[in-house]
C-alpha positions as CSV (number, residue, x, y, z in Angstrom):
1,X,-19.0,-0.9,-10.3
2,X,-19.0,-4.5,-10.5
3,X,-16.3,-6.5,-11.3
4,X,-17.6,-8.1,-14.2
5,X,-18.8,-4.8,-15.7
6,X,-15.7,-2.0,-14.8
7,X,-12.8,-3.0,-16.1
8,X,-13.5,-6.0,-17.2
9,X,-10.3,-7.5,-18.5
10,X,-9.1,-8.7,-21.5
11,X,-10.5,-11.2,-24.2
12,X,-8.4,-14.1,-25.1
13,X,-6.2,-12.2,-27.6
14,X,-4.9,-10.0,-24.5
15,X,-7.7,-6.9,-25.9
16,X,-9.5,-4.8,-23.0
17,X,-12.7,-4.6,-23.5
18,X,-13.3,-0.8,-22.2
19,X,-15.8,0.2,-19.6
20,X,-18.0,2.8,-21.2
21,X,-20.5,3.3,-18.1
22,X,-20.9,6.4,-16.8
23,X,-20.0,5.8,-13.3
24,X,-21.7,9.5,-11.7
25,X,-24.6,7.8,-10.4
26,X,-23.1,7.0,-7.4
27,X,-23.5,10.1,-6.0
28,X,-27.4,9.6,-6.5
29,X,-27.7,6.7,-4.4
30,X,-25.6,3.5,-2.8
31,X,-23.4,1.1,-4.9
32,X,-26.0,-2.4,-4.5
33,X,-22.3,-3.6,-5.1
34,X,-20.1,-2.6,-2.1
35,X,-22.8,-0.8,-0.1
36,X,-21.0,2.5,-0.2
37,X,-22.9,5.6,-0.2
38,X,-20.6,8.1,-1.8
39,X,-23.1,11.0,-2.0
40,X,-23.0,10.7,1.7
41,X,-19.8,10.8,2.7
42,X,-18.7,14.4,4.4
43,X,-16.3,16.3,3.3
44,X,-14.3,16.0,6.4
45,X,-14.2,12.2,5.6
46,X,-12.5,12.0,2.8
47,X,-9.2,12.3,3.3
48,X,-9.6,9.5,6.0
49,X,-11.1,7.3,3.8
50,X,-8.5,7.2,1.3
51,X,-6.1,6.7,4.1
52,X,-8.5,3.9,5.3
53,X,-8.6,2.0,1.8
54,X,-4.8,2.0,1.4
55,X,-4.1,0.1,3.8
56,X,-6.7,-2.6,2.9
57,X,-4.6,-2.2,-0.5
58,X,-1.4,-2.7,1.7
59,X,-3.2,-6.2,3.2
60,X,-4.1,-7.1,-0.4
61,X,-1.1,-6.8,-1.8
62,X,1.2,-8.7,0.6
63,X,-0.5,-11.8,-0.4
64,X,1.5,-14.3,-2.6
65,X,2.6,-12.7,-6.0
66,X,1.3,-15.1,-8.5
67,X,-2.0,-15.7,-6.4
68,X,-2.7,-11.7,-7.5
69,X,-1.5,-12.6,-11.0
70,X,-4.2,-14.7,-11.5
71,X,-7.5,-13.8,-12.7
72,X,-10.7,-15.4,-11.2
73,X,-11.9,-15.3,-14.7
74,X,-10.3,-13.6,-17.8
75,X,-12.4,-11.3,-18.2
76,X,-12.1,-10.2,-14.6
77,X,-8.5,-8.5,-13.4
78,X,-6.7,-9.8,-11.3
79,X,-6.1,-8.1,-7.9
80,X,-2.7,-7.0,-8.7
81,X,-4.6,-5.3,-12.1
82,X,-6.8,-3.6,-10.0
83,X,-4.4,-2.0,-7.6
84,X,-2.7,-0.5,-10.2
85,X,-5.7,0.4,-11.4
86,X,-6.5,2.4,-7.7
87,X,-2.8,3.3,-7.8
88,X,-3.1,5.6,-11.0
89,X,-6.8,6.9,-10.3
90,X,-5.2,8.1,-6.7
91,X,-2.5,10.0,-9.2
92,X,-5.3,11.1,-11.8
93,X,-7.5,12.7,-8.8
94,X,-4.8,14.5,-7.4
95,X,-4.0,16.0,-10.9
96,X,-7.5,17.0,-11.5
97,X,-7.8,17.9,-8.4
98,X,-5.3,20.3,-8.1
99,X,-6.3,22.2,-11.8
100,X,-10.1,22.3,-10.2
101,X,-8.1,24.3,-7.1
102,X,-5.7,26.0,-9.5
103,X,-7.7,26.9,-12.8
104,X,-11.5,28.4,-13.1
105,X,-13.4,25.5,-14.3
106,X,-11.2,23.3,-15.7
107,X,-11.6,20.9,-18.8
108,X,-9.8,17.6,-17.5
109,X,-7.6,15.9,-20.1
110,X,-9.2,12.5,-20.8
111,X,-7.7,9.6,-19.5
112,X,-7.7,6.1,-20.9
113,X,-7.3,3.2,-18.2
114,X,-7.7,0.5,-20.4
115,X,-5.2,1.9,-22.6
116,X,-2.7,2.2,-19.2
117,X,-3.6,-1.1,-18.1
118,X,-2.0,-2.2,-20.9
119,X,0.6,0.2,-21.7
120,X,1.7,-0.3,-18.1
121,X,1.6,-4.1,-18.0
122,X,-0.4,-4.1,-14.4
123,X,0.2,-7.6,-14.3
124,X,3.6,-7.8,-14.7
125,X,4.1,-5.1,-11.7
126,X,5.8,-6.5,-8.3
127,X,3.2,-6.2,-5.8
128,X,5.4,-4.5,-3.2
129,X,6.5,-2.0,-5.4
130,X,2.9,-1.2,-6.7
131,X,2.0,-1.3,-2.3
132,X,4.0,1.5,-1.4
133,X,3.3,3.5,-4.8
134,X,-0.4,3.1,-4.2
135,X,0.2,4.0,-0.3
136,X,2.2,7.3,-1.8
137,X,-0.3,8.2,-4.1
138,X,-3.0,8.3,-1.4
139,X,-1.5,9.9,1.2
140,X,-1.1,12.9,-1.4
141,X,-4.4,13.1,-2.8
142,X,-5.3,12.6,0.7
143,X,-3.3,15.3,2.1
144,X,-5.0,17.5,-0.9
145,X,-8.1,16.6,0.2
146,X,-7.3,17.7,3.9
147,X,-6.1,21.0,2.4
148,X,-9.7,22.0,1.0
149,X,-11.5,24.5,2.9
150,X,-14.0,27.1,2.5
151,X,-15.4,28.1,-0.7
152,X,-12.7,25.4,-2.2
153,X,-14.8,22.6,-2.0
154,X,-17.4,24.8,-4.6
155,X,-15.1,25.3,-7.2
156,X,-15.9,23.2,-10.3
157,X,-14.3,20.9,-13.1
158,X,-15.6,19.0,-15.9
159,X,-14.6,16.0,-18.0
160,X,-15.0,15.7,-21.7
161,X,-18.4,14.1,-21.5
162,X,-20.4,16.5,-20.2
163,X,-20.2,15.2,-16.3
164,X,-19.3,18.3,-14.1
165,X,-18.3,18.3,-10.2
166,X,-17.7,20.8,-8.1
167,X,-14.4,19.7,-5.5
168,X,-16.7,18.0,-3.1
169,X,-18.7,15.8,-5.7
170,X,-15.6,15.1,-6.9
171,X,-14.3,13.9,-3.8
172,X,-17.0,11.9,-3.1
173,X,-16.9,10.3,-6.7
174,X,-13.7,9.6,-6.2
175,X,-13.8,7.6,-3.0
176,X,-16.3,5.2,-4.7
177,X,-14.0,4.1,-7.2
178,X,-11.1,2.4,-4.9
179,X,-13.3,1.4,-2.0
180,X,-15.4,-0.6,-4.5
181,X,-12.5,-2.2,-6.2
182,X,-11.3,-3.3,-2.6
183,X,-14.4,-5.1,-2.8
184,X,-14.5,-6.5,-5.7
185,X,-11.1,-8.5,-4.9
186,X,-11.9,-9.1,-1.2
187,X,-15.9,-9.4,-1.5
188,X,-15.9,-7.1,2.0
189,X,-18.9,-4.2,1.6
190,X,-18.2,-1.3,3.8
Protein backbone atom coordinates (compact mmCIF):
# COMPACT_ATOMS: atom_id res chain seq x y z
CA UNK A 1 0.00 0.00 0.00
CA UNK A 2 1.53 3.18 -0.96
CA UNK A 3 0.35 6.33 -0.06
CA UNK A 4 -0.16 7.63 -3.38
CA UNK A 5 -1.99 4.55 -4.51
CA UNK A 6 -4.43 3.37 -1.15
CA UNK A 7 -6.50 5.91 -0.33
CA UNK A 8 -5.56 8.32 -2.27
CA UNK A 9 -7.45 11.36 -1.34
CA UNK A 10 -9.70 13.53 -2.94
CA UNK A 11 -9.53 15.53 -6.31
CA UNK A 12 -10.10 19.23 -6.12
CA UNK A 13 -13.84 19.09 -5.98
CA UNK A 14 -13.49 17.23 -2.50
CA UNK A 15 -14.35 13.52 -4.69
CA UNK A 16 -12.29 10.32 -3.44
CA UNK A 17 -10.86 8.71 -5.87
CA UNK A 18 -11.44 4.87 -4.58
CA UNK A 19 -8.69 2.36 -4.25
CA UNK A 20 -9.71 -0.56 -6.30
CA UNK A 21 -6.38 -2.77 -5.61
CA UNK A 22 -6.69 -5.93 -4.30
CA UNK A 23 -4.59 -5.64 -1.40
CA UNK A 24 -4.23 -9.93 -0.65
CA UNK A 25 -0.86 -10.08 -2.01
CA UNK A 26 0.70 -9.21 0.97
CA UNK A 27 0.45 -12.40 2.35
CA UNK A 28 2.55 -13.73 -0.75
CA UNK A 29 5.47 -11.76 -0.05
CA UNK A 30 6.79 -8.28 1.77
CA UNK A 31 5.29 -4.74 1.28
CA UNK A 32 8.59 -3.10 -1.00
CA UNK A 33 6.67 -0.15 0.84
CA UNK A 34 6.92 -0.56 4.68
CA UNK A 35 9.10 -3.76 4.64
CA UNK A 36 6.45 -5.78 6.50
CA UNK A 37 6.05 -9.31 5.87
CA UNK A 38 2.52 -10.08 6.80
CA UNK A 39 2.52 -13.77 5.62
CA UNK A 40 5.07 -14.11 8.21
CA UNK A 41 3.94 -12.92 11.15
CA UNK A 42 2.82 -15.79 13.78
CA UNK A 43 -0.18 -16.10 15.13
CA UNK A 44 0.96 -15.45 18.49
CA UNK A 45 2.10 -11.98 17.28
CA UNK A 46 -0.68 -10.48 16.31
CA UNK A 47 -2.41 -9.33 19.06
CA UNK A 48 1.03 -7.59 20.02
CA UNK A 49 1.37 -6.05 17.02
CA UNK A 50 -1.82 -4.21 16.97
CA UNK A 51 -1.06 -3.21 20.44
CA UNK A 52 2.41 -2.13 19.08
CA UNK A 53 0.99 0.14 16.21
CA UNK A 54 -1.44 2.02 18.50
CA UNK A 55 0.74 3.53 20.22
CA UNK A 56 2.78 4.78 17.24
CA UNK A 57 -0.90 6.13 16.34
CA UNK A 58 -1.02 7.58 20.02
CA UNK A 59 2.68 9.50 18.99
CA UNK A 60 1.11 10.48 15.75
CA UNK A 61 -1.70 11.94 16.83
CA UNK A 62 -0.45 14.16 19.67
CA UNK A 63 1.20 16.26 17.14
CA UNK A 64 -0.18 19.76 16.40
CA UNK A 65 -3.93 19.54 15.09
CA UNK A 66 -3.81 21.51 11.94
CA UNK A 67 -0.20 20.03 11.06
CA UNK A 68 -2.45 16.50 10.67
CA UNK A 69 -5.08 18.47 8.82
CA UNK A 70 -2.91 19.13 6.22
CA UNK A 71 -2.26 17.06 3.27
CA UNK A 72 1.33 16.62 1.91
CA UNK A 73 -0.42 16.66 -1.42
CA UNK A 74 -4.22 16.56 -2.11
CA UNK A 75 -4.29 13.61 -3.36
CA UNK A 76 -2.59 12.08 -0.35
CA UNK A 77 -4.60 12.10 3.22
CA UNK A 78 -3.57 13.64 5.73
CA UNK A 79 -2.33 11.88 8.87
CA UNK A 80 -5.37 12.68 10.77
CA UNK A 81 -7.34 10.91 7.49
CA UNK A 82 -5.51 8.11 7.85
CA UNK A 83 -5.96 7.34 11.45
CA UNK A 84 -9.35 7.37 11.10
CA UNK A 85 -8.87 5.38 8.47
CA UNK A 86 -6.88 2.61 10.98
CA UNK A 87 -9.44 3.52 13.58
CA UNK A 88 -12.53 2.04 11.58
CA UNK A 89 -10.51 -0.95 9.87
CA UNK A 90 -9.50 -1.90 13.74
CA UNK A 91 -13.68 -1.81 14.21
CA UNK A 92 -14.35 -3.58 10.75
CA UNK A 93 -11.73 -6.57 11.68
CA UNK A 94 -13.17 -7.14 14.87
CA UNK A 95 -16.78 -7.37 13.27
CA UNK A 96 -15.57 -9.71 10.76
CA UNK A 97 -13.73 -11.30 12.89
CA UNK A 98 -16.03 -12.26 15.31
CA UNK A 99 -18.85 -13.59 12.36
CA UNK A 100 -15.68 -15.75 11.02
CA UNK A 101 -15.59 -17.16 14.99
CA UNK A 102 -19.36 -17.04 15.22
CA UNK A 103 -20.92 -18.09 11.75
CA UNK A 104 -19.65 -21.18 9.25
CA UNK A 105 -18.05 -19.31 6.54
CA UNK A 106 -19.26 -16.11 6.60
CA UNK A 107 -20.02 -13.61 3.62
CA UNK A 108 -18.66 -10.24 5.04
CA UNK A 109 -20.87 -7.23 4.30
CA UNK A 110 -18.90 -4.91 2.02
CA UNK A 111 -17.52 -1.97 3.38
CA UNK A 112 -16.93 1.35 1.60
CA UNK A 113 -13.94 3.46 3.18
CA UNK A 114 -13.91 6.04 0.77
CA UNK A 115 -17.48 6.44 1.20
CA UNK A 116 -16.77 6.77 5.32
CA UNK A 117 -13.95 8.93 4.81
CA UNK A 118 -16.31 11.15 3.64
CA UNK A 119 -19.46 10.52 5.40
CA UNK A 120 -17.41 10.73 8.56
CA UNK A 121 -15.48 13.99 7.80
CA UNK A 122 -11.88 12.27 8.95
CA UNK A 123 -10.56 15.62 8.64
CA UNK A 124 -12.69 17.44 10.67
CA UNK A 125 -12.21 14.79 13.69
CA UNK A 126 -10.18 16.17 16.91
CA UNK A 127 -7.13 14.17 17.02
CA UNK A 128 -7.42 13.27 20.73
CA UNK A 129 -10.68 12.04 20.44
CA UNK A 130 -9.80 9.91 17.22
CA UNK A 131 -6.25 8.72 19.73
CA UNK A 132 -8.14 7.08 22.32
CA UNK A 133 -10.94 5.66 19.88
CA UNK A 134 -8.22 4.20 17.69
CA UNK A 135 -6.32 2.92 21.04
CA UNK A 136 -10.00 1.36 22.02
CA UNK A 137 -10.58 -0.16 18.95
CA UNK A 138 -7.23 -2.08 19.04
CA UNK A 139 -7.08 -3.26 22.26
CA UNK A 140 -10.51 -5.14 21.32
CA UNK A 141 -9.61 -6.55 18.15
CA UNK A 142 -6.52 -7.20 19.89
CA UNK A 143 -7.94 -8.92 22.82
CA UNK A 144 -10.05 -11.05 19.94
CA UNK A 145 -7.10 -11.88 18.49
CA UNK A 146 -5.57 -13.13 21.86
CA UNK A 147 -8.72 -15.21 22.30
CA UNK A 148 -8.11 -17.44 19.12
CA UNK A 149 -6.92 -20.80 19.73
CA UNK A 150 -6.98 -24.16 18.37
CA UNK A 151 -8.84 -25.11 15.38
CA UNK A 152 -10.20 -21.23 15.56
CA UNK A 153 -7.49 -19.79 13.66
CA UNK A 154 -8.90 -22.44 10.56
CA UNK A 155 -12.18 -21.32 10.41
CA UNK A 156 -12.90 -19.28 7.19
CA UNK A 157 -14.65 -16.02 5.85
CA UNK A 158 -14.90 -14.47 2.56
CA UNK A 159 -15.55 -11.00 1.14
CA UNK A 160 -17.75 -10.24 -1.83
CA UNK A 161 -14.94 -10.48 -4.33
CA UNK A 162 -13.93 -13.71 -4.27
CA UNK A 163 -10.78 -13.24 -1.61
CA UNK A 164 -11.23 -15.93 1.20
CA UNK A 165 -9.15 -16.21 4.61
CA UNK A 166 -9.26 -18.46 7.03
CA UNK A 167 -8.84 -16.42 10.86
CA UNK A 168 -5.11 -16.56 10.62
CA UNK A 169 -4.69 -15.15 6.99
CA UNK A 170 -7.02 -12.80 8.08
CA UNK A 171 -5.02 -11.72 10.90
CA UNK A 172 -2.12 -11.40 9.19
CA UNK A 173 -3.85 -9.32 6.34
CA UNK A 174 -5.01 -7.31 8.67
CA UNK A 175 -1.93 -6.21 10.48
CA UNK A 176 -0.55 -5.01 7.03
CA UNK A 177 -3.06 -2.51 6.58
CA UNK A 178 -2.29 -0.17 9.83
CA UNK A 179 1.33 -0.79 10.16
CA UNK A 180 1.70 0.37 6.57
CA UNK A 181 -0.36 3.42 7.00
CA UNK A 182 1.94 4.24 10.08
CA UNK A 183 4.46 4.35 7.51
CA UNK A 184 3.11 6.09 5.05
CA UNK A 185 2.68 9.32 7.55
CA UNK A 186 5.91 8.73 9.45
CA UNK A 187 8.12 7.22 6.48
CA UNK A 188 9.49 4.49 9.43
CA UNK A 189 9.64 0.70 7.76
CA UNK A 190 9.35 -1.89 10.42
Amino acid sequence: MTTSDHLSGTTGDDAIVPDTKDWTWVLERPCADCGLDAGAVGREDVAGTIRANATGWAGVLAGDPEALRRRPRPEIWSDLEYACHVRDVLRLFHVRLNLMLDEDDPLFPNWDQDATAVAERYGEQEPAVVAGELARAAEVLAAGFAGVSGVQWARTGSRSDGARFTVESFAQYLVHDPVHHLYDVTGERV
